[in-house]
C-alpha positions as CSV (number, residue, x, y, z in Angstrom):
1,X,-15.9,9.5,-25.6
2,X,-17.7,8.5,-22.2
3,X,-15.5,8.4,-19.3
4,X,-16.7,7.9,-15.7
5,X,-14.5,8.1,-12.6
6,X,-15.8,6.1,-10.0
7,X,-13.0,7.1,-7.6
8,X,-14.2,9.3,-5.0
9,X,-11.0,10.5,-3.9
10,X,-10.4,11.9,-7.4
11,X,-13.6,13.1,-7.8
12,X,-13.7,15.4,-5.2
13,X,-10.0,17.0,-5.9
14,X,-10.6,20.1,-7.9
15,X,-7.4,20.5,-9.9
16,X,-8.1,16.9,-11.0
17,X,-11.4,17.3,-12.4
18,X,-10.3,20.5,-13.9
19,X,-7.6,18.9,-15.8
20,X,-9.7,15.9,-16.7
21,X,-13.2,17.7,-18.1
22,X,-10.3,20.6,-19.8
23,X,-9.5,17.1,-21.7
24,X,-13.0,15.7,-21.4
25,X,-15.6,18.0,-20.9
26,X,-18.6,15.3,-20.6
27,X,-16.7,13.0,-18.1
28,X,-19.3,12.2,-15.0
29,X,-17.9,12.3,-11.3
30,X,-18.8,9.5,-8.5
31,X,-20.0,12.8,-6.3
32,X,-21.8,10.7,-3.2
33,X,-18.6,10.2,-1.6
34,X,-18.5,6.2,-0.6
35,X,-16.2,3.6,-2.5
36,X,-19.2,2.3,-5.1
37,X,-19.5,-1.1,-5.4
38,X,-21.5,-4.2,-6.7
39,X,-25.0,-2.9,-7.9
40,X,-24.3,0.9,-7.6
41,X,-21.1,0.5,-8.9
42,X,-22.3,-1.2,-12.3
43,X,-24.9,1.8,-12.5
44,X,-22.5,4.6,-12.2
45,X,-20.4,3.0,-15.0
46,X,-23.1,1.7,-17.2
47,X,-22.5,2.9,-20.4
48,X,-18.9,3.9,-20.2
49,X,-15.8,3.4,-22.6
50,X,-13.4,4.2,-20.0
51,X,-13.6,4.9,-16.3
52,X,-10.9,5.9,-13.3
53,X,-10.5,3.6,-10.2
54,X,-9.0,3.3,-7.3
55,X,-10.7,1.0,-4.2
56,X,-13.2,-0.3,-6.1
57,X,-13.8,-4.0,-6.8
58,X,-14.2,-4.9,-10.6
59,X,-14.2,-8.6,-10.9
60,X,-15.5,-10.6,-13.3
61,X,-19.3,-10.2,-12.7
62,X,-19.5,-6.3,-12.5
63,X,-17.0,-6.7,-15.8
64,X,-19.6,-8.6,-17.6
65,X,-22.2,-6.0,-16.8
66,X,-20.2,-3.4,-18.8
67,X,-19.9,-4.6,-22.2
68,X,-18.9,-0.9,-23.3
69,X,-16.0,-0.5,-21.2
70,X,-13.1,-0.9,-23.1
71,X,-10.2,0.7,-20.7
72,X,-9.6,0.5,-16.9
73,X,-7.2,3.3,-16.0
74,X,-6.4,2.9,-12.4
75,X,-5.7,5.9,-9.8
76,X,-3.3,4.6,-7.4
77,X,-0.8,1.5,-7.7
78,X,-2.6,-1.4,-5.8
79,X,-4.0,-3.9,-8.3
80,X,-5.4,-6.2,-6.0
81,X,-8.8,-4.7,-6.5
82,X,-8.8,-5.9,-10.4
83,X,-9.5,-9.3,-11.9
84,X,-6.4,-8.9,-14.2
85,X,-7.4,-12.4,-15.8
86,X,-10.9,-11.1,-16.4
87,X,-9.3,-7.9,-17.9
88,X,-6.9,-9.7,-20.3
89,X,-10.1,-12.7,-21.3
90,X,-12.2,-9.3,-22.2
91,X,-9.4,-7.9,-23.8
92,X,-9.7,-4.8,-22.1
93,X,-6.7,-2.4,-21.4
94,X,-5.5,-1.3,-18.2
95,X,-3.4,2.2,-17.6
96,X,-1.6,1.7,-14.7
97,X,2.0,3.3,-14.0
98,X,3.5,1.8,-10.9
99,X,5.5,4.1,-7.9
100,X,3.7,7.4,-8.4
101,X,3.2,7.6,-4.8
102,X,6.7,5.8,-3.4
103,X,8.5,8.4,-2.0
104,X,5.1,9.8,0.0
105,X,5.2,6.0,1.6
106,X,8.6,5.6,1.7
107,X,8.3,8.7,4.1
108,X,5.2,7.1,6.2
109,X,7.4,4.4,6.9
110,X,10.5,6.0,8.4
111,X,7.9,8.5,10.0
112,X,6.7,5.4,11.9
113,X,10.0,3.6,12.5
114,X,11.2,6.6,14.1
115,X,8.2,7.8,16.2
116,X,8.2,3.6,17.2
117,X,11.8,3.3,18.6
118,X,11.8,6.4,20.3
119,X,8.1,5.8,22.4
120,X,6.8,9.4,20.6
121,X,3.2,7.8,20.9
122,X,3.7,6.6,24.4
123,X,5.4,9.8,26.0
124,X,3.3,11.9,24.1
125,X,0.0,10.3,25.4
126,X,1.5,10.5,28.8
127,X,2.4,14.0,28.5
128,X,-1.0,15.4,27.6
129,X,-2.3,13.1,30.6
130,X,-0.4,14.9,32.7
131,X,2.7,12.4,33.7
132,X,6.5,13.8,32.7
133,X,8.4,10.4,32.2
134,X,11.2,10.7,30.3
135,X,11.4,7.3,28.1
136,X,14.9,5.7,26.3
137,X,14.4,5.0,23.4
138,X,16.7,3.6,20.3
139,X,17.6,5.1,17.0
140,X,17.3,4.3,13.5
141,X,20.3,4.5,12.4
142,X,22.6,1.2,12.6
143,X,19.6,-0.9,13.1
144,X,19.0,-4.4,10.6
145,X,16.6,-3.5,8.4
146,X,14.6,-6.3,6.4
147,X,11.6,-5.1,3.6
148,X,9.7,-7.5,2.2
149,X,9.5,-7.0,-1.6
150,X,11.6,-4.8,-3.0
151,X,9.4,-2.9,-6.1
152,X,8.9,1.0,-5.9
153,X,8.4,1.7,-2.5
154,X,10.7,-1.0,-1.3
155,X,13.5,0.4,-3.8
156,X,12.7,3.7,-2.3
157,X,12.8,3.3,1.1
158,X,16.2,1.3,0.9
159,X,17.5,4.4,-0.5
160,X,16.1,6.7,2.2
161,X,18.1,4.3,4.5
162,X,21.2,4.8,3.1
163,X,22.1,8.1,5.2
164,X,21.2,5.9,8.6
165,X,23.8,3.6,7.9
166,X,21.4,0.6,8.2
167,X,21.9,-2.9,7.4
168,X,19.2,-3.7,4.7
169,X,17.4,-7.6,4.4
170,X,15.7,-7.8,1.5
171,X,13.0,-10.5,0.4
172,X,11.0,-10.7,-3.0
173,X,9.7,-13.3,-5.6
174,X,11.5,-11.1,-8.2
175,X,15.3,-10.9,-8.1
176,X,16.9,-7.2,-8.2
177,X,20.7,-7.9,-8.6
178,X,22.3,-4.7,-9.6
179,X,20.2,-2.5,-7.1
180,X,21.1,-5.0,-4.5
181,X,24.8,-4.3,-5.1
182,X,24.6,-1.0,-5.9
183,X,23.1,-0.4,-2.5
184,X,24.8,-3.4,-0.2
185,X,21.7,-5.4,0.3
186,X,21.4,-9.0,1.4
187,X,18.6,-11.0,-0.4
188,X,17.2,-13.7,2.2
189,X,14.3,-15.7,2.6
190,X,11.5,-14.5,4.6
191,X,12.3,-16.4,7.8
192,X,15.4,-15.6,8.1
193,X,15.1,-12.1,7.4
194,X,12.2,-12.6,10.0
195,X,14.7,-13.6,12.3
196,X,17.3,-10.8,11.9
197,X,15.8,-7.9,11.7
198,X,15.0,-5.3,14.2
199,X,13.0,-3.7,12.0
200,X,10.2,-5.2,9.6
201,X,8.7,-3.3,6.6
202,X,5.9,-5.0,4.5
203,X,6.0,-3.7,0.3
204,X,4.1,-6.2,-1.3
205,X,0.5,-7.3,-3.3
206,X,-2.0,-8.3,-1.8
207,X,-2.8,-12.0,-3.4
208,X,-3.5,-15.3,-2.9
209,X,0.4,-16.0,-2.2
210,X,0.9,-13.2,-0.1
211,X,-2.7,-13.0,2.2
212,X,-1.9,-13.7,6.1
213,X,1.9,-14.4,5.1
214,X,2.4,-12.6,8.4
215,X,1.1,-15.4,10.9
216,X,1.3,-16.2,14.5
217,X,4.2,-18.8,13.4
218,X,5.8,-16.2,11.3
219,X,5.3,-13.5,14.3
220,X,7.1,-16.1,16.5
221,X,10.5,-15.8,14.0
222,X,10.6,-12.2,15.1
223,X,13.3,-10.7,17.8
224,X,11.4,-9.6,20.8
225,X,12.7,-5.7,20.3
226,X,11.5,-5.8,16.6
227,X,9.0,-3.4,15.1
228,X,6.9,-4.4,12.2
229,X,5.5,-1.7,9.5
230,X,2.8,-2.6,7.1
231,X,2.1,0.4,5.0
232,X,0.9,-1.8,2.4
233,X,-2.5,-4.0,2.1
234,X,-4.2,-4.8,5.5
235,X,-4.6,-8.5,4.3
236,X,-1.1,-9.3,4.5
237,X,-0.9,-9.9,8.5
238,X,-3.0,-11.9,10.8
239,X,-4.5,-8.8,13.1
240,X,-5.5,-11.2,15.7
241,X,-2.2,-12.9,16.1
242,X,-0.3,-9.2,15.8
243,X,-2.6,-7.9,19.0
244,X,-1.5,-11.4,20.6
245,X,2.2,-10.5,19.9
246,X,1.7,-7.3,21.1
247,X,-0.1,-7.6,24.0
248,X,2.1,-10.3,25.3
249,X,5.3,-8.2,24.3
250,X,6.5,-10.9,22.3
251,X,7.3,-7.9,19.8
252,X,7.9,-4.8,20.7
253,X,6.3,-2.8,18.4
254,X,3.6,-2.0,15.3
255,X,2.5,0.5,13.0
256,X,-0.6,0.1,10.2
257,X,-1.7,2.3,8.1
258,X,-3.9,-0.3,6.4
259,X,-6.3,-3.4,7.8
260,X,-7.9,-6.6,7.0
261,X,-11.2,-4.1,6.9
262,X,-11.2,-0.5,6.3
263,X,-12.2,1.1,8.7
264,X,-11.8,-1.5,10.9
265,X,-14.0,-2.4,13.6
266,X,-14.7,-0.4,16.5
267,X,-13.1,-3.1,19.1
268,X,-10.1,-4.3,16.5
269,X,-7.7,-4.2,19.4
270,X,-4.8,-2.8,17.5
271,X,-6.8,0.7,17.4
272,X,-5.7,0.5,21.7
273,X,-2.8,-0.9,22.3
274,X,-0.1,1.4,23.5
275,X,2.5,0.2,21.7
276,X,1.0,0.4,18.2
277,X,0.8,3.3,15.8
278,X,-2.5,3.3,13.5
279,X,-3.4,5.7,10.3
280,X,-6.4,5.5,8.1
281,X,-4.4,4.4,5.0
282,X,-2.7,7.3,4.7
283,X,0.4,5.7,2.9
284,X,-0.3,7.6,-0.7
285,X,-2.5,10.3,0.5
286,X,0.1,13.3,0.4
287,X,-0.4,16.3,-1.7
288,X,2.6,15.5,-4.4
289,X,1.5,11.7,-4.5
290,X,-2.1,12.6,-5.0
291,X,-1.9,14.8,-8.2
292,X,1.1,12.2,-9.4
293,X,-1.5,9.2,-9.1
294,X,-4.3,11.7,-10.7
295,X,-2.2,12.3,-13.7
296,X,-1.1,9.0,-14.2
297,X,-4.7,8.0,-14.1
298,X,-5.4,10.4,-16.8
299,X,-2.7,9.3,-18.9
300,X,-3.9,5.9,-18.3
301,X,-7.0,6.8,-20.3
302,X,-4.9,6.8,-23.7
303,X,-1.6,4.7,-22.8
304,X,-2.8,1.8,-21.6
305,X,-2.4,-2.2,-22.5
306,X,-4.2,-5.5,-22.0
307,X,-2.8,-7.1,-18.5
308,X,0.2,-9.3,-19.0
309,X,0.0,-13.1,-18.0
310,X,1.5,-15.3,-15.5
311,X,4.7,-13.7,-14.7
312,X,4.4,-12.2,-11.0
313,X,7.0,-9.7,-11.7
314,X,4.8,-7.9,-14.9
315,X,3.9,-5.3,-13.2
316,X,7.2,-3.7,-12.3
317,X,8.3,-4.0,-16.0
318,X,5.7,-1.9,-17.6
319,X,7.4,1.2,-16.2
320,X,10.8,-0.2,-15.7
């Protein structure tokens, strides 16, 4: 059986590839260290029945270049790098288990809500320059919380809210009612949850139905002492219209851990502004969440199924 794992970040994790080639012995490695793609990508997977991936792009052109791949297991839960129609017209089968890395991002997030409503990146940058200014800040707990799509990490992080005593806003395409009750949260349309909450967390896809759903208009709906978290795809805010707001303190607070390009560009003005946090997609990049995405990957090599069609909400029922 020929297996090729194009991810890099697999690759180069050692109790991965051990228990990989203990099951595989002849599986090649991407070893150069970049996210393959296009040409080079096609070549490193050129003759393979089944390959690993995580960032790389496999659409329907590099698909049709690879007519012995028969099984896309993916490492990481972001599907927006797949052609899921081209997968399921090719009939190929896709492993895929969805929330092996919630809680690590679940964490990020109230890492960042917490180090944004207290200042910790402003006093501490004054601090090291030499300035003691003792900054009041506001707490978590108590505030209106509104996350935008509820799935894994959503579902997690509402629970990690619990002990704060927040209020919780949820929005999603899918409908969750029992966890709703279970945990007191109010389902609301984006604007309005836009418009209430003090804090903003973004848990969805990126698509074509969610791509720049954060806008200058949208921005606008916010409370001028809201924070907005987007631990999730870079594509899903406006950056230019998110420096704007920023800038002009028309919110008063950011954190991203992803962008529109990653890395993003030397002068992306969110990599200065003071009142912004910024991480090199570092969401799922913990220790636990690495080895639970690695495994799931390798399982994905034997359980696996062709891509489900049309409904939005498919994949959060593969592993419900």
């Amino acid at each position: 059986m020929r297996i090729a794992v194009a991810s890099r970040s697999f690759s180069r994790h050692p109790t991965l590839r051990a228990e990989l080639t203990a099951r595989f012995p002849d599986a090649r490695f991407n070893e150069t260290g970049r996210t393959l793609s296009g040409a080079e990508l096609i070549a490193f997977l050129d003759g393979a029945e089944r390959a690993i991936v995580s960032l790389e792009v496999l659409d329907e052109a590099v698909l049709a270049a690879l007519p012995e791949l028969a099984i896309v297991s993916k490492y990481g839960v972001g599907l927006d790098g797949l052609d899921l129609d081209a997968l399921r017209r090719r009939k190929l089968r896709l492993g895929w288990q969805g929330g092996v890395n919630r809680r690590a991002v679940a964490e990020l997030v109230i890492a960042f809500a917490i180090s944004l409503l207290r200042g910790i990146p402003t006093t501490s940058a004054e601090l090291q320059g030499g300035a003691w200014r003792p900054h009041t800040g506001r707490e978590l707990s108590g505030r209106t919380v509104g996350i935008v799509g509820c799935g894994h990490v959503g579902k997690d992080l509402a629970r990690l809210l619990v002990p704060f005593g927040c209020r919780v806003l949820a929005h999603d395409i899918c409908d969750f009612p029992v966890f709703y009750h279970e945990l007191h949260i109010a389902k609301v349309g984006l604007d309005e949850l836009l418009a209430e909450a003090e804090m903003v967390t973004l848990h969805v896809p990126l698509d074509a139905s969610t791509r720049g759903m954060i806008d200058a208009r949208r921005l606008a709906l916010m409370r001028q002492d809201a924070i907005l978290i987007n631990a999730a795809r870079g594509g899903l805010v406006d950056e230019a219209a998110l420096a704007a707001a920023l800038r002009g303190g028309r919110i008063a607070g950011a954190a991203l851990d992803v962008f529109m390009r990653e890395p993003p560009e030397p002068d992306n003005p969110l990599l200065r502004l003071p009142n912004a946090i910024v991480t090199p997609h570092i969401g799922g990049s913990s220790e636990e969440a690495i080895l639970a995405m690695g495994r799931a990957a390798i399982r994905g090599l034997d359980d696996n199924k062709v891509p489900e069609p049309g409904d939005p909400c498919w994949p959060l029922a593969v592993t419900a």
